[in-house]
MIDOSE-1310 file (N, C-alpha, C; in nm, 2 decimals, decimal comma, always signed):
residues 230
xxxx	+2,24/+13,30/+11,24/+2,36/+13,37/+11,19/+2,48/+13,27/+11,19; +2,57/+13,23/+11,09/+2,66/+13,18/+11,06/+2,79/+13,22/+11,13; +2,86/+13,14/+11,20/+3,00/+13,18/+11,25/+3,13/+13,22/+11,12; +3,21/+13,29/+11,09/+3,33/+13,26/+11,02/+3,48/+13,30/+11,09
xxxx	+3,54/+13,23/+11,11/+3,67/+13,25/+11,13/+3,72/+13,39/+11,06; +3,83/+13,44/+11,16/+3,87/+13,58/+11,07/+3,97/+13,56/+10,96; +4,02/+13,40/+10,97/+4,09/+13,36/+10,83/+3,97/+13,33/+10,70; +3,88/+13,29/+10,73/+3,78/+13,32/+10,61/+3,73/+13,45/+10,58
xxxx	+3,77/+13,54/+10,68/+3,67/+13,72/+10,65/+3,77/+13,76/+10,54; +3,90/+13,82/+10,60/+3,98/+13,88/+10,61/+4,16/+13,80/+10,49; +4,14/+13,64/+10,54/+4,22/+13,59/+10,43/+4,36/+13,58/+10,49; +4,47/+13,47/+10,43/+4,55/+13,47/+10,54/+4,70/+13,56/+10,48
xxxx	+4,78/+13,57/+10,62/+4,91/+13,66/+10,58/+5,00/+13,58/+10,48; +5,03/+13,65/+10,39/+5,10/+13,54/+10,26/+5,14/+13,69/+10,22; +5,27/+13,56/+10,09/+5,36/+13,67/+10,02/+5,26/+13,60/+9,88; +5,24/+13,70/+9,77/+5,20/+13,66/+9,64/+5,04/+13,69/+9,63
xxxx	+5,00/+13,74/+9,52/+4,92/+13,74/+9,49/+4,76/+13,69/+9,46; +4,72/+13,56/+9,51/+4,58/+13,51/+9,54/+4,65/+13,37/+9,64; +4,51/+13,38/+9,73/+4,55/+13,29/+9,84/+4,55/+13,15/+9,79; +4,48/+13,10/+9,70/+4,48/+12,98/+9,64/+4,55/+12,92/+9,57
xxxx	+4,63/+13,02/+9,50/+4,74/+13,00/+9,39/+4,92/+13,02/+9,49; +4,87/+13,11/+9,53/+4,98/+13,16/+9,66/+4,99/+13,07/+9,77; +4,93/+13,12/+9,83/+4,93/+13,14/+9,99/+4,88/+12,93/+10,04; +4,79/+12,90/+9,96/+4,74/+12,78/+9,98/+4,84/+12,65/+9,91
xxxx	+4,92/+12,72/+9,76/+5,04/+12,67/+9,70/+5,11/+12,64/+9,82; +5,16/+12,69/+9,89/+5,27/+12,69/+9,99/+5,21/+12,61/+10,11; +5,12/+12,56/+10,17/+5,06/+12,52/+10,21/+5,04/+12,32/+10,21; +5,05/+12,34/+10,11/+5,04/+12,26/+10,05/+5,14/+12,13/+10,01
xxxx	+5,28/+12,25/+9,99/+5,38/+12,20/+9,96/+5,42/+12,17/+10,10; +5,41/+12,24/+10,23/+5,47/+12,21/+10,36/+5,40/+12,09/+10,39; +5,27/+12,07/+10,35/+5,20/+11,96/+10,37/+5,23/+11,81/+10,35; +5,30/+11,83/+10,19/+5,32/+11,74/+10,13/+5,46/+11,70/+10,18
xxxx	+5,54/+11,80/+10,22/+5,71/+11,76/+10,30/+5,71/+11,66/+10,41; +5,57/+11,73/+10,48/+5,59/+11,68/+10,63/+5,48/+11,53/+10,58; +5,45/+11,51/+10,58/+5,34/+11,34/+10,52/+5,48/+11,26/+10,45; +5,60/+11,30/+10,36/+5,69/+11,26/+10,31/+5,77/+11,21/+10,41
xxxx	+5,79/+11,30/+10,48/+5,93/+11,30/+10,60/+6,03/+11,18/+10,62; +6,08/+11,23/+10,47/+6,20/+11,21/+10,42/+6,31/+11,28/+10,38; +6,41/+11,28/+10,42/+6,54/+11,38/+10,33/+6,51/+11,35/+10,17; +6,51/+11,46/+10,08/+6,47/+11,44/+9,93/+6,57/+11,53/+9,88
xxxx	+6,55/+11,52/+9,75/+6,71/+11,62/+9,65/+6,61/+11,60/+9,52; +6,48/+11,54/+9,50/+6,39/+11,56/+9,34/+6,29/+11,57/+9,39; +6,22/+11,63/+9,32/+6,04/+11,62/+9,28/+6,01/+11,64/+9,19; +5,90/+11,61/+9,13/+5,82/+11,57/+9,02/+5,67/+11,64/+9,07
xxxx	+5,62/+11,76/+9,00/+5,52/+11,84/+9,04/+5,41/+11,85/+8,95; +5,29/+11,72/+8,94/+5,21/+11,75/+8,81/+5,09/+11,87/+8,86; +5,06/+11,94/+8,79/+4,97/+12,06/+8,83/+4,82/+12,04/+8,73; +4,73/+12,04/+8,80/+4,59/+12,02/+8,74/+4,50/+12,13/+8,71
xxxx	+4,46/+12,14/+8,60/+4,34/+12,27/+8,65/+4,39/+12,42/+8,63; +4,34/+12,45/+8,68/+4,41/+12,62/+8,67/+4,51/+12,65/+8,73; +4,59/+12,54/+8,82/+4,69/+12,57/+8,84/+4,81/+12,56/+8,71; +4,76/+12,43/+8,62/+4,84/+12,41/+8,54/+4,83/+12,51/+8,40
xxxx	+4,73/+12,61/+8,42/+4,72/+12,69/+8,30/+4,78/+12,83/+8,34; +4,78/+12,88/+8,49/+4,83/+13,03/+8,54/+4,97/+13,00/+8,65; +5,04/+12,85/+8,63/+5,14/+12,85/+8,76/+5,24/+12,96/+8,71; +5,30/+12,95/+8,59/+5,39/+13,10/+8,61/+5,37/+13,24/+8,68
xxxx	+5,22/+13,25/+8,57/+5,20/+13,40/+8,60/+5,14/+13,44/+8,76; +5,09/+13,38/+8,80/+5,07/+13,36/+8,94/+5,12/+13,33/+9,10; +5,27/+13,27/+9,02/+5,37/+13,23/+9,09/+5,37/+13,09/+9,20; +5,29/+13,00/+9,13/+5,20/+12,90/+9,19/+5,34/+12,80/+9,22
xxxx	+5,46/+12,82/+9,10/+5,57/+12,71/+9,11/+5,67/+12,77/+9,21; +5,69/+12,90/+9,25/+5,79/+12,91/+9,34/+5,69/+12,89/+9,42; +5,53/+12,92/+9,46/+5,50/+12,90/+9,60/+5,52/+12,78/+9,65; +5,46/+12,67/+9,58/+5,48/+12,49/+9,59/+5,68/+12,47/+9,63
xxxx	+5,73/+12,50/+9,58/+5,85/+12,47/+9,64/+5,92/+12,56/+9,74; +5,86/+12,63/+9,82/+5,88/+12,72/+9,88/+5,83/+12,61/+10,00; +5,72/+12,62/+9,99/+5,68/+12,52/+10,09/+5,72/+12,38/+10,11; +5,78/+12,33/+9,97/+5,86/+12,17/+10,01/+5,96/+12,22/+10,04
xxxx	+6,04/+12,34/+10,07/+6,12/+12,35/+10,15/+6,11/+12,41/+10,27; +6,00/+12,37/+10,36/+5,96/+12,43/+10,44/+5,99/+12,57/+10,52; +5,88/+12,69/+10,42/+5,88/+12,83/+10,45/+5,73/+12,85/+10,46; +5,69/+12,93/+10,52/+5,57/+12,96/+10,60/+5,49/+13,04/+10,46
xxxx	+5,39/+13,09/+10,45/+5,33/+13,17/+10,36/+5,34/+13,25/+10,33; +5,42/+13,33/+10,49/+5,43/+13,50/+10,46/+5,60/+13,52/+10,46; +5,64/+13,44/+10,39/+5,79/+13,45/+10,37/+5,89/+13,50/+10,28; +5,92/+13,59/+10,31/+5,98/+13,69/+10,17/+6,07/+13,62/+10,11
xxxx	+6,16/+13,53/+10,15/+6,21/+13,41/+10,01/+6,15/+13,38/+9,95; +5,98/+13,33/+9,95/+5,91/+13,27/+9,84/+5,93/+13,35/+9,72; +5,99/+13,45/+9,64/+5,99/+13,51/+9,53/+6,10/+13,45/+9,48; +6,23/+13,44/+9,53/+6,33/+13,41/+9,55/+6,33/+13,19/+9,57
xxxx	+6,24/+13,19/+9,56/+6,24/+13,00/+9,61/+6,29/+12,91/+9,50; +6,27/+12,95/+9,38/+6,31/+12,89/+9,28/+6,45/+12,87/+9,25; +6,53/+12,97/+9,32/+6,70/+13,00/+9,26/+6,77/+12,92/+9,40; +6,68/+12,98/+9,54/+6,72/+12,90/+9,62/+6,75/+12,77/+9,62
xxxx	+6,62/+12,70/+9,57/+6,59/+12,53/+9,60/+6,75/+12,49/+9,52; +6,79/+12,59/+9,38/+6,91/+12,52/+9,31/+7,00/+12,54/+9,40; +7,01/+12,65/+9,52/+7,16/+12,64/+9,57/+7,13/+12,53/+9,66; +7,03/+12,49/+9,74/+7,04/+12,36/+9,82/+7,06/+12,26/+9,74
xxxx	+7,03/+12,23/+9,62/+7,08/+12,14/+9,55/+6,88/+12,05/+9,53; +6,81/+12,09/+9,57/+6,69/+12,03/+9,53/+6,64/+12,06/+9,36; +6,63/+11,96/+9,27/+6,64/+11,93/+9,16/+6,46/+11,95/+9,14; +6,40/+12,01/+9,07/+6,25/+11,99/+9,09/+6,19/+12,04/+8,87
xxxx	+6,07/+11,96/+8,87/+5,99/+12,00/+8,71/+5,88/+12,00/+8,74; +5,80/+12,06/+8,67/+5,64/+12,10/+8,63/+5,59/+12,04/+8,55; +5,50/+11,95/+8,53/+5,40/+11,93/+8,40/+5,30/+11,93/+8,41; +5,21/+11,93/+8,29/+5,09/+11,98/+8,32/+5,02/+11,83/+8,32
xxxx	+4,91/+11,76/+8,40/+4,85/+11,66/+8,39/+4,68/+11,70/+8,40; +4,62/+11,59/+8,38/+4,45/+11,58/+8,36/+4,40/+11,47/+8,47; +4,37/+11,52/+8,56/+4,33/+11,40/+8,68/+4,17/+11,45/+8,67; +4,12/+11,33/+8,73/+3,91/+11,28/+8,69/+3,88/+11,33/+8,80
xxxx	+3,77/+11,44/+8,86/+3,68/+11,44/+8,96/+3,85/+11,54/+9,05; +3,85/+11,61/+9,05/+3,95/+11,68/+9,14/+3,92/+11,83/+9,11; +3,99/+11,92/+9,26/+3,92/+12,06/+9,24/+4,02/+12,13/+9,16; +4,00/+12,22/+9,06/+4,10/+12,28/+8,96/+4,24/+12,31/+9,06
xxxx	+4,22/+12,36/+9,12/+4,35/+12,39/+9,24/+4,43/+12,25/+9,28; +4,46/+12,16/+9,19/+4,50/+12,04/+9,26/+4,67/+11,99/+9,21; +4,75/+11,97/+9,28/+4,91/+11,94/+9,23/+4,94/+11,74/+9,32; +5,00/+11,71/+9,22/+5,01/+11,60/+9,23/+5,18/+11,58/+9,30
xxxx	+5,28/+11,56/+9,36/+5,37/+11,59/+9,42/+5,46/+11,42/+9,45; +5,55/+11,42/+9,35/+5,63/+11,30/+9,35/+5,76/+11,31/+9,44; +5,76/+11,27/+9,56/+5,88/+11,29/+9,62/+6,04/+11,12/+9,60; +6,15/+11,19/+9,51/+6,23/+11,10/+9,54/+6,34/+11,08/+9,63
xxxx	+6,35/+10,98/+9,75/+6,38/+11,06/+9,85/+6,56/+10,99/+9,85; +6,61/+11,06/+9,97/+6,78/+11,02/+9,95/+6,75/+10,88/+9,99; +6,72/+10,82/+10,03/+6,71/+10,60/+10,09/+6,66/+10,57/+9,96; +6,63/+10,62/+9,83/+6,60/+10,55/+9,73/+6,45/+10,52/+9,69
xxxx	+6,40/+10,55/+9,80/+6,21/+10,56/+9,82/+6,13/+10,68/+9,74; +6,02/+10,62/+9,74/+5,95/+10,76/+9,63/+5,80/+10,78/+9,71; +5,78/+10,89/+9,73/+5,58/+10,86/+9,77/+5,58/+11,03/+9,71; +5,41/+10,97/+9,67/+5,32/+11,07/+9,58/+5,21/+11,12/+9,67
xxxx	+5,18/+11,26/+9,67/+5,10/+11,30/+9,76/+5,00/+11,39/+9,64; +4,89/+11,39/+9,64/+4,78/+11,48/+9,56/+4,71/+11,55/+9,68; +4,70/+11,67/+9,64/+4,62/+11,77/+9,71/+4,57/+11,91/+9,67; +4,47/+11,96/+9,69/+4,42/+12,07/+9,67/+4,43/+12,18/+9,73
xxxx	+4,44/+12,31/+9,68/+4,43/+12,44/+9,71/+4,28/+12,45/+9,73; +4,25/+12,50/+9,84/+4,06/+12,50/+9,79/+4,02/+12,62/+9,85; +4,10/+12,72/+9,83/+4,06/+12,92/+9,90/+4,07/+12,93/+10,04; +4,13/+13,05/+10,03/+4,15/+13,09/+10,20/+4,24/+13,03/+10,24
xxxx	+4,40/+12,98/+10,16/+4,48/+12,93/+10,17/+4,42/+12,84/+10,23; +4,39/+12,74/+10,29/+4,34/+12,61/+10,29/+4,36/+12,51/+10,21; +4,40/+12,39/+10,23/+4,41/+12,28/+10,13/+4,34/+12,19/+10,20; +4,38/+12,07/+10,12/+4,25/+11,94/+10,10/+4,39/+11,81/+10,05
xxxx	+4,40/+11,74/+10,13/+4,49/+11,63/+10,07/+4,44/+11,51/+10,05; +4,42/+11,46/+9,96/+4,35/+11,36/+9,89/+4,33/+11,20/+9,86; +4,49/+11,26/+9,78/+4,55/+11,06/+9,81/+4,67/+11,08/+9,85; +4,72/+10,94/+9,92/+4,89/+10,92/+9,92/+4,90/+10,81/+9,86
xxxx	+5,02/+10,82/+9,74/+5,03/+10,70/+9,66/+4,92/+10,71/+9,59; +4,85/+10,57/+9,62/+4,70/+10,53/+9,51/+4,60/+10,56/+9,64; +4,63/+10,53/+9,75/+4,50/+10,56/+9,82/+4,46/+10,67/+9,90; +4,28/+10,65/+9,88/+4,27/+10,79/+9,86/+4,23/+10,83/+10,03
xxxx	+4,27/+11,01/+10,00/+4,23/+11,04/+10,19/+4,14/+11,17/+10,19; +4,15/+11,24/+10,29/+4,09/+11,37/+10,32/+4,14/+11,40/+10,42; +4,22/+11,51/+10,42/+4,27/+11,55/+10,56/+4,32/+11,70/+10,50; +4,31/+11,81/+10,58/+4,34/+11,96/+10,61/+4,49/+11,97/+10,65
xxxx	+4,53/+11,87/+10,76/+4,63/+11,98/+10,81/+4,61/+12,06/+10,92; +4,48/+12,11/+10,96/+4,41/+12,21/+11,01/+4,45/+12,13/+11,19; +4,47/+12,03/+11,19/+4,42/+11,95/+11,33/+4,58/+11,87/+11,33; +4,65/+11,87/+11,46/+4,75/+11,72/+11,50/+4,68/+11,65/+11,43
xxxx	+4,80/+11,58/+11,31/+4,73/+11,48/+11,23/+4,85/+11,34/+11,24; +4,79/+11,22/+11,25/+4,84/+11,09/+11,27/+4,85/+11,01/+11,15; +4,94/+10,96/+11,09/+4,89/+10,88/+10,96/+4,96/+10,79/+10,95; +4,90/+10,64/+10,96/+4,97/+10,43/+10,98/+4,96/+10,43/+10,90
xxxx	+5,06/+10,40/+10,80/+5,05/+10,24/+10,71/+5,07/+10,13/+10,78; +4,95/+10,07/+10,75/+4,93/+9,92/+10,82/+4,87/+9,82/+10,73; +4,88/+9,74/+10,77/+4,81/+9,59/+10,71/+4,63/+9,59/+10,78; +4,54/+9,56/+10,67/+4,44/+9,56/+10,73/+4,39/+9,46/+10,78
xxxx	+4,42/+9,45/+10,93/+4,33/+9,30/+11,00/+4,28/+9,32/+11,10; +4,23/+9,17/+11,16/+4,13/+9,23/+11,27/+4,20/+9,29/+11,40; +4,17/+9,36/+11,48/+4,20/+9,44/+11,58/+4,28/+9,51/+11,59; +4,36/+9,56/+11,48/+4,47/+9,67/+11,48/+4,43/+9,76/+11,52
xxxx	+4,28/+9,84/+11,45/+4,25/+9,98/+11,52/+4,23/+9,98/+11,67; +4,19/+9,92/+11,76/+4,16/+9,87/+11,87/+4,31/+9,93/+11,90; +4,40/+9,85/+11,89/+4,54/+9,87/+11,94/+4,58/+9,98/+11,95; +4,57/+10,03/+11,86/+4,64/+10,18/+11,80/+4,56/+10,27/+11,88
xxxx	+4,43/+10,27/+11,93/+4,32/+10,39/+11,98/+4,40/+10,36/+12,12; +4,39/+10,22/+12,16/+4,42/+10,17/+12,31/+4,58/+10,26/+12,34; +4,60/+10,24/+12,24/+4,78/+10,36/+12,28/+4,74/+10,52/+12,29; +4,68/+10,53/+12,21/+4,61/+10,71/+12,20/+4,52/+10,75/+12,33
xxxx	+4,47/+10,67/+12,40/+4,41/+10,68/+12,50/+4,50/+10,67/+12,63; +4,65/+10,61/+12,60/+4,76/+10,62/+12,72/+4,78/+10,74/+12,69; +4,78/+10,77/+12,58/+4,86/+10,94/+12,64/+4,75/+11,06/+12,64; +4,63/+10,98/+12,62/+4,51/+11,10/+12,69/+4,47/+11,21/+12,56
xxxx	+4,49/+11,16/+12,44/+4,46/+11,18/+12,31/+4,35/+11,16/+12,20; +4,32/+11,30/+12,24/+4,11/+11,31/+12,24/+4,12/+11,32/+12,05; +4,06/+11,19/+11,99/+4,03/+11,20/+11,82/+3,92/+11,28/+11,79; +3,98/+11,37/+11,73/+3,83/+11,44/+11,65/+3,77/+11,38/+11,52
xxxx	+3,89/+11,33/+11,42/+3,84/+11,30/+11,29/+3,93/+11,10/+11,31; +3,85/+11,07/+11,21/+3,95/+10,90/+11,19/+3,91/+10,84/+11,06; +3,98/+10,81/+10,96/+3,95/+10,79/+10,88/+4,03/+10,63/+10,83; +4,01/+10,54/+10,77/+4,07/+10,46/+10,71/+4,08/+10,40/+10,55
xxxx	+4,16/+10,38/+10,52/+4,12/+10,37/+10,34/+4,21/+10,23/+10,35; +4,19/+10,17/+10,25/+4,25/+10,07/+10,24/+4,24/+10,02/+10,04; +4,36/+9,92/+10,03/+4,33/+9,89/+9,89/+4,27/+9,77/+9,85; +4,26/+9,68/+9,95/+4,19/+9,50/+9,91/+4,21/+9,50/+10,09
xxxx	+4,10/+9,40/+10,08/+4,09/+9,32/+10,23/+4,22/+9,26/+10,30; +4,27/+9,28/+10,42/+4,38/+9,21/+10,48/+4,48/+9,26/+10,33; +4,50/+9,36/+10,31/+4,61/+9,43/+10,22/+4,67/+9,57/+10,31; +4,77/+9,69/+10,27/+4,76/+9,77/+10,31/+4,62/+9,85/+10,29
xxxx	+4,68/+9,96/+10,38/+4,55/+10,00/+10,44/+4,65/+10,15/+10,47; +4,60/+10,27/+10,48/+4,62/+10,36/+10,56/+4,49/+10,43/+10,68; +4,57/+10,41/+10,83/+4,44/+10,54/+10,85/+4,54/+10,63/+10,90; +4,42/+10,71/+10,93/+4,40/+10,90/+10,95/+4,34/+10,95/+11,07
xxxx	+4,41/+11,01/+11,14/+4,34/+11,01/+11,29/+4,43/+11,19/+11,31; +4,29/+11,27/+11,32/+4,32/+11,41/+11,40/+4,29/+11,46/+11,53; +4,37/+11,52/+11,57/+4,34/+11,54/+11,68/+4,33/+11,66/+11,74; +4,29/+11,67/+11,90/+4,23/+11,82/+11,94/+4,37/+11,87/+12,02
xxxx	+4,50/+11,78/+12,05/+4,60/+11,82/+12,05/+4,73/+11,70/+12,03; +4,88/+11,80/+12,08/+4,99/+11,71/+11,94/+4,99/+11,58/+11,97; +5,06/+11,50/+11,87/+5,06/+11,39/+11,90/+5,23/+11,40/+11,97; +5,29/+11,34/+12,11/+5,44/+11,31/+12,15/+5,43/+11,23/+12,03
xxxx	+5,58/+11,29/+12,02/+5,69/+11,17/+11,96/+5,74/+11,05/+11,98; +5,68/+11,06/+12,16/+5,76/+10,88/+12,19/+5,62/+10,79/+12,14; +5,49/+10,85/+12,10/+5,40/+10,77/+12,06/+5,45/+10,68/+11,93; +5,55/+10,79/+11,82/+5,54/+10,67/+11,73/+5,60/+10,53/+11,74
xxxx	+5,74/+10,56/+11,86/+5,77/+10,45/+11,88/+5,70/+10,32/+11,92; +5,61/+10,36/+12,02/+5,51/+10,30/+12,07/+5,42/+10,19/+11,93; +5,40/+10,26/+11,84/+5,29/+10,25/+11,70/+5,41/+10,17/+11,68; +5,52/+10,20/+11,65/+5,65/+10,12/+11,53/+5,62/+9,97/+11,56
xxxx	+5,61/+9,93/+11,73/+5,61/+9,82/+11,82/+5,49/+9,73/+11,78; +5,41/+9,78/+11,77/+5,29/+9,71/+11,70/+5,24/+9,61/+11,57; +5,23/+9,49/+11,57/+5,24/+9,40/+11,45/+5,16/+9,45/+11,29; +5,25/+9,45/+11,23/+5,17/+9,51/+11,11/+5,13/+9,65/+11,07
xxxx	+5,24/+9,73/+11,14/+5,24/+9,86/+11,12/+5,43/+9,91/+11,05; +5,39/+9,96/+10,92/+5,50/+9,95/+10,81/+5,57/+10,08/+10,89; +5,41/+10,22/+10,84/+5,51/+10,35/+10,89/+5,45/+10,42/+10,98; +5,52/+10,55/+11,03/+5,39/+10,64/+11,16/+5,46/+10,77/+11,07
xxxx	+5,34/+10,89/+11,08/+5,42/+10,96/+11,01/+5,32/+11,07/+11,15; +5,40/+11,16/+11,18/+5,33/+11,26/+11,32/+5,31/+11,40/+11,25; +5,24/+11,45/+11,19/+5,23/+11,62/+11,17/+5,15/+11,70/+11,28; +5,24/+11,77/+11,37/+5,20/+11,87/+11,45/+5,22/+12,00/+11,39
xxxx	+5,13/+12,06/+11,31/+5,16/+12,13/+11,20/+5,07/+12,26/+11,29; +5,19/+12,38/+11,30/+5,11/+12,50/+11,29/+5,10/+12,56/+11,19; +5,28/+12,66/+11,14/+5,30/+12,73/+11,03/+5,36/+12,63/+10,94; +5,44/+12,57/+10,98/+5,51/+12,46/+10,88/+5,55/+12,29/+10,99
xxxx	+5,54/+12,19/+10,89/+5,58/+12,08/+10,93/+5,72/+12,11/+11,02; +5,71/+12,00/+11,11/+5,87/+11,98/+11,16/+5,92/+11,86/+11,11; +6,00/+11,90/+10,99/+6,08/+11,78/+10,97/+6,23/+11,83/+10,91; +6,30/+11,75/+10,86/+6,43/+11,76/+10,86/+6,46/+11,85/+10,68
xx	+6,58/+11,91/+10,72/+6,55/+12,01/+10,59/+6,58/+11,93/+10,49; +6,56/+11,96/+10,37/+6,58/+11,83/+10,25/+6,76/+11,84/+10,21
């Protein structure tokens, strides 16, 4: 007999009509804020798949910016998110793109941030409000969200990981998932490290201290990222 969660039976509390287009939209876009965690005022939103054939009628574009402005699923502004984002002053567009091997539910997410910096996040809706985040930039990941999630930009060389676990194990920081991607040998590199609980905040400093580590980005993600409002 098969276990299921009562978020797979039953489905999660959301404002909007299907959890994948809705509920996972929003999800998605909190996802993509908190991995950013940057003050921003643009985005650039390419939509793949069926998101990019039903986002109106579905309401897939106020859900996505509902959640880059960090609001939870079941949040009665999301109807209202579109008019909002103009009074905060966040500037945001839709187009429709064609990306290779991705699940129809997939948005591509250009953040331009107030220091003049840009990062691109791709991720998927994949049912049961659940998402799937894919790449940052050009390289590629797999991470939910689901778990305290850790994410280095670093330089790939020898013993960095060593370093980085050897700090996770000072503050008694049990990894469930770890992943690393990288673009060319001794080039950047990102890894991905989840965990079974949060990560402290004085750890990033700790990480910042370490040779060859650009950024630390910390998501202790329940309902929504903690980060600064845009």
């Amino acid at each position: 007999m098969s276990n299921h969660s009562i978020l797979e039976i039953l489905g999660p509390v959301m404002i909007g009509p299907s959890s994948s287009h809705t509920a996972g939209a929003v999800r998605l876009g909190q996802l993509a804020r908190g991995i950013n965690g940057k003050p921003f005022s643009r985005v650039l939103v390419g939509l793949h798949g069926s998101f990019a054939k039903t986002y109106r009628g579905h309401g897939t574009d106020k859900a996505l910016i509902a959640g880059l402005m960090g609001f939870a699923p079941d949040d009665e502004r999301i109807r209202d998110s579109l008019a909002i984002a103009k009074t905060k002053g966040l500037a945001y567009s839709f187009t429709e793109i064609e990306l290779e091997d991705m699940h129809p539910n997939t948005a591509r997410i250009v953040f331009y941030n107030d220091d003049h910096s840009s990062l691109e996040v791709t991720g998927s809706s994949i049912g049961g409000g659940q998402v799937l985040i894919q790449k940052i930039d050009e390289t590629p990941l797999s991470f939910t969200g689901s778990y305290p999630t850790l994410i280095i930009d670093h330089i790939d060389r020898r013993g960095i990981i060593s370093e980085i676990t050897t700090l996770l194990a000072r503050y008694a920081i049990n990894i469930a998932t770890m992943h690393v991607s990288r673009t060319q040998k001794n080039k950047n590199a990102i890894l991905m490290i989840e965990a079974d609980q949060e990560f402290p905040e004085v750890l990033k400093k700790d990480l910042n201290e370490v040779r060859d580590i650009h950024a630390v980005r910390i998501l202790n993600l329940k309902e929504a990222p903690h980060v600064s409002q845009c």
